[in-house]
C-alpha positions as CSV (number, residue, x, y, z in Angstrom):
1,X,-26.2,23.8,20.1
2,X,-25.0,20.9,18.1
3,X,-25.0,21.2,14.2
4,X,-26.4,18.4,12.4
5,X,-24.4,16.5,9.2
6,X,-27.4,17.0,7.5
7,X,-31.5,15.8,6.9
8,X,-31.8,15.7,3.8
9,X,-32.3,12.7,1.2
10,X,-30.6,9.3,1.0
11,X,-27.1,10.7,1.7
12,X,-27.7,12.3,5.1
13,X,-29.1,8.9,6.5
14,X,-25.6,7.8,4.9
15,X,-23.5,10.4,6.7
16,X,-25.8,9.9,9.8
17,X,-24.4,6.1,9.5
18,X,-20.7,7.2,8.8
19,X,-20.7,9.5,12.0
20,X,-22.3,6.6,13.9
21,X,-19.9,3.9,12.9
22,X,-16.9,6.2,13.8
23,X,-17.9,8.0,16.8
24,X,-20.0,5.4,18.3
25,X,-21.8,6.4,21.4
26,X,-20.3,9.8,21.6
27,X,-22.5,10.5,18.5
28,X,-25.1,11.2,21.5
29,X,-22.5,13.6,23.3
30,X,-24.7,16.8,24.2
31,X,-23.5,20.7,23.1
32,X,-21.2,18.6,20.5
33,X,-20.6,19.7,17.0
34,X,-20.9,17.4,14.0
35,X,-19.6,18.7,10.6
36,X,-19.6,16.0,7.7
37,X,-16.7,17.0,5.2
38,X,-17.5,16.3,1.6
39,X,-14.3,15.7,-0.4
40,X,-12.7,13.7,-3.1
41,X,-12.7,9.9,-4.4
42,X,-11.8,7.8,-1.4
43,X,-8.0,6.6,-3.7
44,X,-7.6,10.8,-3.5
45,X,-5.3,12.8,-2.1
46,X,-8.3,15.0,-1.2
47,X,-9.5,12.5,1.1
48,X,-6.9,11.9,2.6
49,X,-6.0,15.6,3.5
50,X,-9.4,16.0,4.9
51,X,-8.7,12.7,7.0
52,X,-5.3,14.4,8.4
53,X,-7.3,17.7,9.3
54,X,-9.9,15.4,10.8
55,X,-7.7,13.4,13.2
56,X,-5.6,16.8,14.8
57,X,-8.8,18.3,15.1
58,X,-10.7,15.6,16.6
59,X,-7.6,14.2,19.1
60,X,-7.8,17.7,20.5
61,X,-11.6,18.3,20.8
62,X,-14.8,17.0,22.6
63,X,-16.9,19.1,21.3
64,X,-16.1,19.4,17.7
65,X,-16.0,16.3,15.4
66,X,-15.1,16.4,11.5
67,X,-16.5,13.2,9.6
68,X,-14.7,13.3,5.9
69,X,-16.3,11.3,3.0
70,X,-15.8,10.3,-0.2
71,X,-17.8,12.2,-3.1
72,X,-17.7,12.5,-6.7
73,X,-16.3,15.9,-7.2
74,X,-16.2,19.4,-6.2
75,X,-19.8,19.9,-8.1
76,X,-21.5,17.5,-5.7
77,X,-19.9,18.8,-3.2
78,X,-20.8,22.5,-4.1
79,X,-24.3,20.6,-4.1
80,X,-24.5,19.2,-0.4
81,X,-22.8,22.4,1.4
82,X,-25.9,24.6,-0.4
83,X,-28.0,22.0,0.9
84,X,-26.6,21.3,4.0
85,X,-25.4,17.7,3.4
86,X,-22.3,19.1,4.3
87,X,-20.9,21.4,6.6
88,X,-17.2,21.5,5.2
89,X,-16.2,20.7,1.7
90,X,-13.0,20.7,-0.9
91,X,-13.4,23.2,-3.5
92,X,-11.7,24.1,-6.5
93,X,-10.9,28.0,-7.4
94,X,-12.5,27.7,-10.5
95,X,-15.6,26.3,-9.6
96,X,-15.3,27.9,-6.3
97,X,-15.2,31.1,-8.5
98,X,-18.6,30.5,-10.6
99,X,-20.8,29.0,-8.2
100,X,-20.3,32.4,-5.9
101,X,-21.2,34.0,-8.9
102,X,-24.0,31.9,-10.4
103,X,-22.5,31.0,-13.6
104,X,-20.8,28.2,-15.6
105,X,-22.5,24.6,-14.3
106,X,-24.2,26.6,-11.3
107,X,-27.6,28.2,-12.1
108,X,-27.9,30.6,-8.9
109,X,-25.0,32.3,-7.6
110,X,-24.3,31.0,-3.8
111,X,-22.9,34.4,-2.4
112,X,-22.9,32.4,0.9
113,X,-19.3,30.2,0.3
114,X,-16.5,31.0,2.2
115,X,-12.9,30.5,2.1
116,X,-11.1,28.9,5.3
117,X,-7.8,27.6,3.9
118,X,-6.2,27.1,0.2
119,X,-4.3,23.6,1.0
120,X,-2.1,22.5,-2.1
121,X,-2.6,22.3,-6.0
122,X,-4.1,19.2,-6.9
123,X,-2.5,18.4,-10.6
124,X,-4.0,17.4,-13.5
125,X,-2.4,14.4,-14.0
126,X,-3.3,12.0,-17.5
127,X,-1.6,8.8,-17.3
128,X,-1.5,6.1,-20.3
129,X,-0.5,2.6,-20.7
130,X,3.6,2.7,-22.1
131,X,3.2,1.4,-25.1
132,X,0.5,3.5,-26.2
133,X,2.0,6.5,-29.2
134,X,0.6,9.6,-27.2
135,X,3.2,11.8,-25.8
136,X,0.7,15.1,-25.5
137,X,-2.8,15.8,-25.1
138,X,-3.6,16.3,-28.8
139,X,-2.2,12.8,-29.7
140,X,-5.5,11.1,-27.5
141,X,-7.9,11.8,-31.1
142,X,-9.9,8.7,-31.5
143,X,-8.7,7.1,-27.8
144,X,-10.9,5.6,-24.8
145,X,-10.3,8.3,-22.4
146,X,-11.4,8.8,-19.0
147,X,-12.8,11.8,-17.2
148,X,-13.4,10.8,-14.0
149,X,-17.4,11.4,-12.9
150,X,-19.2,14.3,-14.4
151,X,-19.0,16.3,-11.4
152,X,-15.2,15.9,-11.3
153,X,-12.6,18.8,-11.8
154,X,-10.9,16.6,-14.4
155,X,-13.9,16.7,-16.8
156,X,-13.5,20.8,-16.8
157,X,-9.3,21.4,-17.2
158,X,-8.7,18.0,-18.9
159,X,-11.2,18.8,-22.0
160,X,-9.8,21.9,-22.1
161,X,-6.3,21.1,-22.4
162,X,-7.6,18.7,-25.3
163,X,-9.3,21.8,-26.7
164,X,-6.6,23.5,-26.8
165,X,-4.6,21.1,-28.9
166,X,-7.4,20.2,-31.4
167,X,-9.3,17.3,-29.9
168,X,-12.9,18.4,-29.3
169,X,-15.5,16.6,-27.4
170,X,-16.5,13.4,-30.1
171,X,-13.5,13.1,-31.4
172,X,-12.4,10.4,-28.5
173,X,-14.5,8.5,-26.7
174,X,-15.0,10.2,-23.6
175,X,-15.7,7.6,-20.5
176,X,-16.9,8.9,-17.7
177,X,-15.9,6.2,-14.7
178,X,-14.7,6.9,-10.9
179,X,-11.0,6.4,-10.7
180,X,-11.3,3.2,-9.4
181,X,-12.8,2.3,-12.7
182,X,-10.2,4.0,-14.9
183,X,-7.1,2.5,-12.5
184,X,-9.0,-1.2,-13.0
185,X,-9.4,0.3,-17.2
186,X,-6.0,1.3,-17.6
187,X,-4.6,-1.9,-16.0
188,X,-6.6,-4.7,-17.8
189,X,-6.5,-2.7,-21.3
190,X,-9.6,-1.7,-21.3
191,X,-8.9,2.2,-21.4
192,X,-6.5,4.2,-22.7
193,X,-6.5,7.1,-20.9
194,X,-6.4,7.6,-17.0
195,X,-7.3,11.3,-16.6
196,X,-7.9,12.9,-12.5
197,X,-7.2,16.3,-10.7
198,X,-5.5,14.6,-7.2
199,X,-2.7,15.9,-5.6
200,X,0.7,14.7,-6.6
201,X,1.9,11.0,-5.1
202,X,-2.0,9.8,-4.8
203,X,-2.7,6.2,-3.4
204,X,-4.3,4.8,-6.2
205,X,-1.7,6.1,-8.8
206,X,1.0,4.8,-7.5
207,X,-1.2,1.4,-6.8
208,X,-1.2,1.6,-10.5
209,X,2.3,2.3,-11.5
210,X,3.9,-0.5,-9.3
211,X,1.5,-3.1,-11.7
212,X,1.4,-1.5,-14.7
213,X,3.8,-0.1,-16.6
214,X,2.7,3.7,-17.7
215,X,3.5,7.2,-18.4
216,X,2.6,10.3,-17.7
217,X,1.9,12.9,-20.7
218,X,3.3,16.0,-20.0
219,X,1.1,19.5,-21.2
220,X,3.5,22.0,-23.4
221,X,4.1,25.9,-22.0
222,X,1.7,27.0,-24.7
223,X,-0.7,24.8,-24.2
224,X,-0.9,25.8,-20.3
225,X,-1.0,29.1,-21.5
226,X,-4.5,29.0,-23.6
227,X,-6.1,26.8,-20.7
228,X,-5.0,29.7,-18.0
229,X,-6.7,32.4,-20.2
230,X,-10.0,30.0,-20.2
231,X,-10.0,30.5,-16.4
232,X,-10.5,32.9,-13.9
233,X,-7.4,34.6,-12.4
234,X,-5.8,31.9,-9.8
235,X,-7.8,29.1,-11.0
236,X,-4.6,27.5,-12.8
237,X,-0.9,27.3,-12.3
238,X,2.0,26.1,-13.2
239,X,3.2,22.4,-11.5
240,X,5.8,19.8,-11.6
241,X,5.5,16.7,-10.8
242,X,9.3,15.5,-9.9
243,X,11.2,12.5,-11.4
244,X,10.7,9.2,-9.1
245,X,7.3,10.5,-7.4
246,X,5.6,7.3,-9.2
247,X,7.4,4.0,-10.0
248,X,8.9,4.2,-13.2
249,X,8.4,7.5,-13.7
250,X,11.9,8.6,-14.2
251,X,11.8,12.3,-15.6
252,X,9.7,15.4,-14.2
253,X,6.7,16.0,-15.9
254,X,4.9,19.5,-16.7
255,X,1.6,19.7,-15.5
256,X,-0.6,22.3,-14.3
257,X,-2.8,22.4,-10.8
258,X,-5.6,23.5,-9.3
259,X,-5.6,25.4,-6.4
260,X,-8.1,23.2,-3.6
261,X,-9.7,24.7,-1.3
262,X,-11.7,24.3,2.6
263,X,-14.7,26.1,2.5
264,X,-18.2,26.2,4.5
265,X,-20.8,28.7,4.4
266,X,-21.0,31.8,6.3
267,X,-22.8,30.7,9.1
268,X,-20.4,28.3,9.8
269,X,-20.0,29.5,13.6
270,X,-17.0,31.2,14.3
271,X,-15.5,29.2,17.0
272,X,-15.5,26.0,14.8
273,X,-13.8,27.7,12.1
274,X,-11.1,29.0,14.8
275,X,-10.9,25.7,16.5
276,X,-10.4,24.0,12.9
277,X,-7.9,26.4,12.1
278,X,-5.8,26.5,15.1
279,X,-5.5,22.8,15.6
280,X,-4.7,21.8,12.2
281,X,-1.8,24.3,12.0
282,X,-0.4,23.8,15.2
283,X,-0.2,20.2,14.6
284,X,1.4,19.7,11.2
285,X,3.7,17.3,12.3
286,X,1.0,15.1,13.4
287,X,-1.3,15.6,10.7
288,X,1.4,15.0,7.7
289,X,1.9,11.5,9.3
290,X,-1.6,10.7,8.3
291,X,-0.7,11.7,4.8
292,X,2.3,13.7,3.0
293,X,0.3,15.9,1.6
294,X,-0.7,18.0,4.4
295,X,3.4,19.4,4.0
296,X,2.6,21.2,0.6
297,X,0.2,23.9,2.6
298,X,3.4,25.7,3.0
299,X,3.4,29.9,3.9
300,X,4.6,30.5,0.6
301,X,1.5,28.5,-0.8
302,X,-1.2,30.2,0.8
303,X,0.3,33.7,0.1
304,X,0.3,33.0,-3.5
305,X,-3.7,31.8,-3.3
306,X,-6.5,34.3,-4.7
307,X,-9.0,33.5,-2.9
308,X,-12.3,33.1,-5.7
309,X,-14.8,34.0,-2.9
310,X,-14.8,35.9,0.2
311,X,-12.8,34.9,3.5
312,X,-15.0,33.3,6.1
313,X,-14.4,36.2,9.1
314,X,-13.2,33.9,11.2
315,X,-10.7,32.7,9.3
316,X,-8.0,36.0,8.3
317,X,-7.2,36.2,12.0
318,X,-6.4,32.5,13.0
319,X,-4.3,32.2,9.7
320,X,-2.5,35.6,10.6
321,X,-1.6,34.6,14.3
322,X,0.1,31.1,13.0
323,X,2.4,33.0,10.3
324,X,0.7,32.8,7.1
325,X,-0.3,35.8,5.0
326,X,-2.9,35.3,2.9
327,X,-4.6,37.2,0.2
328,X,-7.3,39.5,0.6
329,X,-10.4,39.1,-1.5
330,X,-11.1,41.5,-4.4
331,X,-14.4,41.0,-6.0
Protein backbone atom coordinates (compact mmCIF):
# COMPACT_ATOMS: atom_id res chain seq x y z
CA UNK A 1 0.00 0.00 0.00
CA UNK A 2 1.68 3.24 -0.52
CA UNK A 3 0.89 6.12 1.96
CA UNK A 4 0.13 9.35 0.50
CA UNK A 5 2.07 12.93 1.59
CA UNK A 6 -1.15 14.17 2.04
CA UNK A 7 -4.77 15.60 0.06
CA UNK A 8 -5.56 18.12 1.73
CA UNK A 9 -5.52 22.03 0.80
CA UNK A 10 -2.93 24.17 -0.91
CA UNK A 11 0.08 22.58 0.87
CA UNK A 12 -0.43 18.92 -0.18
CA UNK A 13 -0.42 19.96 -3.92
CA UNK A 14 2.88 21.68 -2.59
CA UNK A 15 4.40 18.56 -1.07
CA UNK A 16 2.89 16.51 -4.00
CA UNK A 17 5.29 18.99 -6.13
CA UNK A 18 8.35 18.71 -3.61
CA UNK A 19 8.15 14.71 -3.81
CA UNK A 20 7.86 15.12 -7.64
CA UNK A 21 10.79 17.36 -8.20
CA UNK A 22 13.03 15.13 -5.96
CA UNK A 23 12.11 11.68 -6.78
CA UNK A 24 11.17 12.16 -10.26
CA UNK A 25 9.68 9.23 -11.96
CA UNK A 26 10.05 6.89 -9.10
CA UNK A 27 7.24 9.13 -7.51
CA UNK A 28 5.17 6.49 -9.67
CA UNK A 29 7.11 3.43 -8.10
CA UNK A 30 4.26 0.90 -7.01
CA UNK A 31 4.00 -0.61 -3.10
CA UNK A 32 6.34 2.54 -2.26
CA UNK A 33 6.02 4.57 0.78
CA UNK A 34 5.95 8.43 0.73
CA UNK A 35 6.17 10.20 4.11
CA UNK A 36 6.48 14.14 3.86
CA UNK A 37 8.48 15.40 7.03
CA UNK A 38 7.37 18.67 8.40
CA UNK A 39 10.20 20.44 10.22
CA UNK A 40 11.83 23.77 10.85
CA UNK A 41 12.79 27.07 8.85
CA UNK A 42 14.72 25.92 5.88
CA UNK A 43 18.29 28.28 7.65
CA UNK A 44 17.45 25.53 10.74
CA UNK A 45 19.16 23.07 12.18
CA UNK A 46 15.89 21.19 12.17
CA UNK A 47 15.95 20.89 8.64
CA UNK A 48 18.85 19.98 8.17
CA UNK A 49 18.68 17.00 10.72
CA UNK A 50 15.53 15.82 9.04
CA UNK A 51 17.54 16.14 5.61
CA UNK A 52 20.47 13.75 7.21
CA UNK A 53 17.79 11.19 8.37
CA UNK A 54 16.26 11.51 4.97
CA UNK A 55 19.34 10.70 2.77
CA UNK A 56 20.52 7.27 5.08
CA UNK A 57 17.19 6.29 4.95
CA UNK A 58 16.50 6.83 1.42
CA UNK A 59 20.17 5.53 0.00
CA UNK A 60 19.20 2.35 1.69
CA UNK A 61 15.50 1.92 0.61
CA UNK A 62 13.15 1.48 -2.51
CA UNK A 63 10.37 1.31 -0.93
CA UNK A 64 10.43 3.95 1.73
CA UNK A 65 11.09 7.63 0.80
CA UNK A 66 11.20 10.66 3.46
CA UNK A 67 10.53 14.19 1.79
CA UNK A 68 11.55 16.91 4.60
CA UNK A 69 10.24 20.57 4.27
CA UNK A 70 10.49 23.63 5.63
CA UNK A 71 7.52 24.87 8.01
CA UNK A 72 6.87 27.63 10.35
CA UNK A 73 7.11 25.80 13.61
CA UNK A 74 6.28 22.89 15.69
CA UNK A 75 2.44 24.33 15.87
CA UNK A 76 1.99 23.99 12.08
CA UNK A 77 3.48 21.15 12.18
CA UNK A 78 1.36 19.64 15.03
CA UNK A 79 -1.29 21.00 12.53
CA UNK A 80 -0.41 18.97 9.24
CA UNK A 81 0.48 15.49 11.14
CA UNK A 82 -3.44 15.72 12.77
CA UNK A 83 -4.33 16.33 9.35
CA UNK A 84 -2.30 14.25 7.43
CA UNK A 85 -0.20 16.83 5.62
CA UNK A 86 2.48 15.15 7.19
CA UNK A 87 3.42 11.77 7.98
CA UNK A 88 6.66 12.62 10.19
CA UNK A 89 7.24 15.87 12.03
CA UNK A 90 9.80 17.74 14.60
CA UNK A 91 8.23 18.34 17.85
CA UNK A 92 9.00 20.06 20.89
CA UNK A 93 8.46 18.39 24.49
CA UNK A 94 6.53 21.11 25.54
CA UNK A 95 4.21 21.38 22.86
CA UNK A 96 4.48 17.77 22.25
CA UNK A 97 3.28 17.60 25.94
CA UNK A 98 -0.15 19.79 25.50
CA UNK A 99 -1.26 18.92 22.26
CA UNK A 100 -1.45 15.02 23.56
CA UNK A 101 -3.28 16.48 26.19
CA UNK A 102 -5.52 19.06 24.57
CA UNK A 103 -4.46 22.06 26.31
CA UNK A 104 -2.33 25.28 26.04
CA UNK A 105 -2.56 26.52 22.02
CA UNK A 106 -4.30 23.01 21.16
CA UNK A 107 -8.04 22.88 21.60
CA UNK A 108 -8.58 18.89 21.36
CA UNK A 109 -6.18 16.68 22.83
CA UNK A 110 -4.42 14.45 19.98
CA UNK A 111 -3.94 11.23 22.09
CA UNK A 112 -2.74 9.82 18.71
CA UNK A 113 1.13 11.34 18.69
CA UNK A 114 3.87 9.26 19.15
CA UNK A 115 7.36 9.40 20.05
CA UNK A 116 10.09 7.70 17.65
CA UNK A 117 13.33 9.46 18.64
CA UNK A 118 14.36 12.59 21.01
CA UNK A 119 17.38 14.01 18.68
CA UNK A 120 19.21 17.00 20.34
CA UNK A 121 18.21 20.20 22.37
CA UNK A 122 17.57 22.90 20.08
CA UNK A 123 18.70 26.28 22.26
CA UNK A 124 17.10 29.21 22.69
CA UNK A 125 19.48 31.35 21.29
CA UNK A 126 18.73 35.64 21.27
CA UNK A 127 21.38 37.37 19.44
CA UNK A 128 21.75 41.41 19.22
CA UNK A 129 23.70 43.76 17.23
CA UNK A 130 27.29 44.56 19.55
CA UNK A 131 26.82 47.78 20.20
CA UNK A 132 23.42 47.50 21.45
CA UNK A 133 23.40 47.97 25.91
CA UNK A 134 21.50 44.57 26.62
CA UNK A 135 23.47 41.95 28.25
CA UNK A 136 20.15 39.86 29.64
CA UNK A 137 16.72 39.35 28.69
CA UNK A 138 15.25 42.01 30.95
CA UNK A 139 17.40 44.80 29.44
CA UNK A 140 15.24 44.31 25.73
CA UNK A 141 12.22 46.85 27.57
CA UNK A 142 11.25 49.14 24.80
CA UNK A 143 13.44 47.09 21.93
CA UNK A 144 12.32 45.75 18.26
CA UNK A 145 12.45 42.12 19.04
CA UNK A 146 11.89 39.21 17.04
CA UNK A 147 9.96 36.10 17.67
CA UNK A 148 10.27 34.16 14.85
CA UNK A 149 6.49 33.18 13.34
CA UNK A 150 3.62 32.70 15.69
CA UNK A 151 3.75 29.11 15.49
CA UNK A 152 7.48 28.99 16.42
CA UNK A 153 8.85 27.55 19.71
CA UNK A 154 10.72 30.84 20.18
CA UNK A 155 7.44 32.82 20.65
CA UNK A 156 6.55 30.33 23.86
CA UNK A 157 10.23 30.05 25.98
CA UNK A 158 11.57 33.43 24.58
CA UNK A 159 8.52 35.54 26.20
CA UNK A 160 8.83 33.64 28.96
CA UNK A 161 12.35 34.19 29.78
CA UNK A 162 11.34 37.99 29.29
CA UNK A 163 8.51 37.36 31.80
CA UNK A 164 10.50 36.25 34.06
CA UNK A 165 12.79 39.25 34.25
CA UNK A 166 10.04 41.99 34.03
CA UNK A 167 9.37 42.60 30.42
CA UNK A 168 5.82 41.65 29.55
CA UNK A 169 4.27 41.43 26.26
CA UNK A 170 3.86 45.55 25.14
CA UNK A 171 6.51 46.56 26.77
CA UNK A 172 8.81 45.84 23.47
CA UNK A 173 7.76 45.72 20.28
CA UNK A 174 7.31 42.30 19.51
CA UNK A 175 7.99 41.39 15.50
CA UNK A 176 6.92 38.39 14.46
CA UNK A 177 9.14 37.62 11.06
CA UNK A 178 10.74 34.21 9.76
CA UNK A 179 14.37 34.08 10.54
CA UNK A 180 15.26 35.07 7.31
CA UNK A 181 13.58 38.26 8.08
CA UNK A 182 15.15 38.78 11.54
CA UNK A 183 18.90 37.61 10.08
CA UNK A 184 18.17 40.40 7.02
CA UNK A 185 16.69 42.87 10.43
CA UNK A 186 19.42 42.41 12.56
CA UNK A 187 22.03 43.00 9.80
CA UNK A 188 20.68 46.26 8.06
CA UNK A 189 19.64 47.75 11.64
CA UNK A 190 16.37 47.35 11.31
CA UNK A 191 15.83 44.95 14.47
CA UNK A 192 17.20 44.65 17.50
CA UNK A 193 16.71 41.54 18.62
CA UNK A 194 17.24 38.13 16.70
CA UNK A 195 15.31 35.53 18.88
CA UNK A 196 14.99 31.36 17.47
CA UNK A 197 14.95 27.89 19.09
CA UNK A 198 17.60 26.01 16.41
CA UNK A 199 20.15 23.83 17.38
CA UNK A 200 23.54 25.15 18.22
CA UNK A 201 25.98 26.21 15.08
CA UNK A 202 22.75 26.81 12.67
CA UNK A 203 23.47 27.97 8.99
CA UNK A 204 21.94 31.11 9.05
CA UNK A 205 23.50 32.27 12.46
CA UNK A 206 26.65 31.91 11.63
CA UNK A 207 25.78 33.50 8.03
CA UNK A 208 25.02 36.34 10.31
CA UNK A 209 27.96 36.43 12.60
CA UNK A 210 30.67 36.36 9.82
CA UNK A 211 28.84 39.92 8.46
CA UNK A 212 27.76 41.37 11.44
CA UNK A 213 29.24 41.88 14.32
CA UNK A 214 26.85 40.54 17.44
CA UNK A 215 26.47 38.90 20.61
CA UNK A 216 24.72 36.50 22.20
CA UNK A 217 22.82 37.33 25.61
CA UNK A 218 23.30 34.84 27.94
CA UNK A 219 19.97 33.77 30.45
CA UNK A 220 21.00 33.90 34.40
CA UNK A 221 20.66 30.33 36.68
CA UNK A 222 17.56 31.94 38.21
CA UNK A 223 16.11 33.05 35.50
CA UNK A 224 16.24 29.42 33.87
CA UNK A 225 15.01 28.29 36.94
CA UNK A 226 11.37 30.21 36.92
CA UNK A 227 11.02 29.38 33.03
CA UNK A 228 11.66 25.39 34.03
CA UNK A 229 8.87 25.66 36.65
CA UNK A 230 6.49 27.22 33.81
CA UNK A 231 6.94 23.92 31.85
CA UNK A 232 6.17 20.45 32.02
CA UNK A 233 8.79 18.14 33.43
CA UNK A 234 11.58 17.57 30.51
CA UNK A 235 10.40 20.33 28.50
CA UNK A 236 13.52 22.63 29.45
CA UNK A 237 17.20 22.15 30.28
CA UNK A 238 20.07 23.43 30.90
CA UNK A 239 22.60 24.21 27.68
CA UNK A 240 25.89 25.74 26.75
CA UNK A 241 26.63 27.01 23.83
CA UNK A 242 30.72 26.82 23.81
CA UNK A 243 33.17 29.72 23.05
CA UNK A 244 34.16 29.88 19.14
CA UNK A 245 30.79 28.01 17.92
CA UNK A 246 29.93 31.47 16.04
CA UNK A 247 32.50 33.96 14.67
CA UNK A 248 33.25 36.28 17.23
CA UNK A 249 31.70 34.72 19.85
CA UNK A 250 34.57 34.21 22.15
CA UNK A 251 33.07 33.15 25.62
CA UNK A 252 30.41 30.23 26.38
CA UNK A 253 27.12 31.44 26.72
CA UNK A 254 24.25 29.97 29.13
CA UNK A 255 21.30 29.14 27.51
CA UNK A 256 18.63 26.68 27.89
CA UNK A 257 17.09 23.94 25.16
CA UNK A 258 14.46 22.33 24.12
CA UNK A 259 14.31 18.87 23.79
CA UNK A 260 13.12 18.11 19.66
CA UNK A 261 11.57 15.42 18.91
CA UNK A 262 10.45 12.69 15.62
CA UNK A 263 7.05 11.83 15.98
CA UNK A 264 4.11 10.41 13.68
CA UNK A 265 0.92 9.14 14.67
CA UNK A 266 0.16 5.79 15.74
CA UNK A 267 -0.74 4.27 12.70
CA UNK A 268 2.38 5.09 11.33
CA UNK A 269 2.99 1.30 10.11
CA UNK A 270 5.39 -0.49 12.02
CA UNK A 271 7.87 -1.47 9.50
CA UNK A 272 8.50 2.24 8.42
CA UNK A 273 9.04 3.25 11.84
CA UNK A 274 11.66 0.15 12.16
CA UNK A 275 13.18 0.82 8.80
CA UNK A 276 13.52 4.66 9.77
CA UNK A 277 15.05 3.74 12.94
CA UNK A 278 17.43 1.13 11.98
CA UNK A 279 18.92 2.93 9.05
CA UNK A 280 19.40 6.28 10.60
CA UNK A 281 21.34 4.74 13.53
CA UNK A 282 23.38 2.39 11.84
CA UNK A 283 24.56 5.09 9.57
CA UNK A 284 25.59 7.93 11.72
CA UNK A 285 28.68 8.46 10.17
CA UNK A 286 27.01 9.06 6.90
CA UNK A 287 24.24 11.01 8.14
CA UNK A 288 26.49 13.55 10.38
CA UNK A 289 28.30 14.46 7.07
CA UNK A 290 25.13 15.87 5.80
CA UNK A 291 24.99 18.05 8.89
CA UNK A 292 26.94 18.09 12.46
CA UNK A 293 24.13 17.89 14.23
CA UNK A 294 23.03 14.48 13.80
CA UNK A 295 26.38 13.75 16.38
CA UNK A 296 24.51 15.36 19.52
CA UNK A 297 21.78 12.29 19.48
CA UNK A 298 24.27 10.72 21.68
CA UNK A 299 23.15 7.46 24.15
CA UNK A 300 23.57 9.64 26.97
CA UNK A 301 21.02 12.15 25.24
CA UNK A 302 18.17 9.97 24.67
CA UNK A 303 18.46 8.32 28.09
CA UNK A 304 18.00 11.60 29.69
CA UNK A 305 14.68 12.40 27.31
CA UNK A 306 11.04 12.17 29.09
CA UNK A 307 9.30 11.38 26.54
CA UNK A 308 5.81 13.97 26.76
CA UNK A 309 3.71 11.31 24.91
CA UNK A 310 3.61 7.74 24.48
CA UNK A 311 6.32 5.69 22.49
CA UNK A 312 5.23 4.60 19.05
CA UNK A 313 5.43 0.54 19.61
CA UNK A 314 7.56 0.14 17.13
CA UNK A 315 10.00 2.29 18.19
CA UNK A 316 11.37 0.87 22.12
CA UNK A 317 12.64 -2.21 20.36
CA UNK A 318 14.68 -0.74 17.39
CA UNK A 319 16.17 1.92 19.85
CA UNK A 320 17.01 -0.98 22.41
CA UNK A 321 18.78 -3.38 19.77
CA UNK A 322 21.19 -0.29 18.56
CA UNK A 323 22.33 0.58 22.38
CA UNK A 324 20.29 3.30 23.55
CA UNK A 325 18.06 3.23 26.65
CA UNK A 326 15.40 5.35 26.56
CA UNK A 327 12.77 6.41 28.99
CA UNK A 328 9.60 4.80 29.45
CA UNK A 329 6.50 6.92 29.30
CA UNK A 330 4.58 7.77 32.53
CA UNK A 331 1.44 9.59 31.99
Amino acid sequence: MKTKLGNRGPRAGLLGLVAALAFGSTALAQGRTDLGFATSASGGTGYMYAVAVATVVNEASEDLKITPFPTAGVVENDRLLRGDEAQLILHTGGEAYDSYRGQGRYPSANTELRAILPIYASLIQIVVPAELDATRPGDLKGKRVGLGEPGASANTYVRQALEVEGVKDGDYQARPNSLTEQVAGVRDGNLDVLSTVMGSGAPALQDLATSRDVRWISIAPETLKAVMAMNPPGAVVPVTISAGTYAGQDEEVQTFGVPIWIMASADLPDSAVTQILSRFLGNMDRASEVHPIVRETTPAFVAGATPPVPWHEAALPVLRESGYSPVPFDE
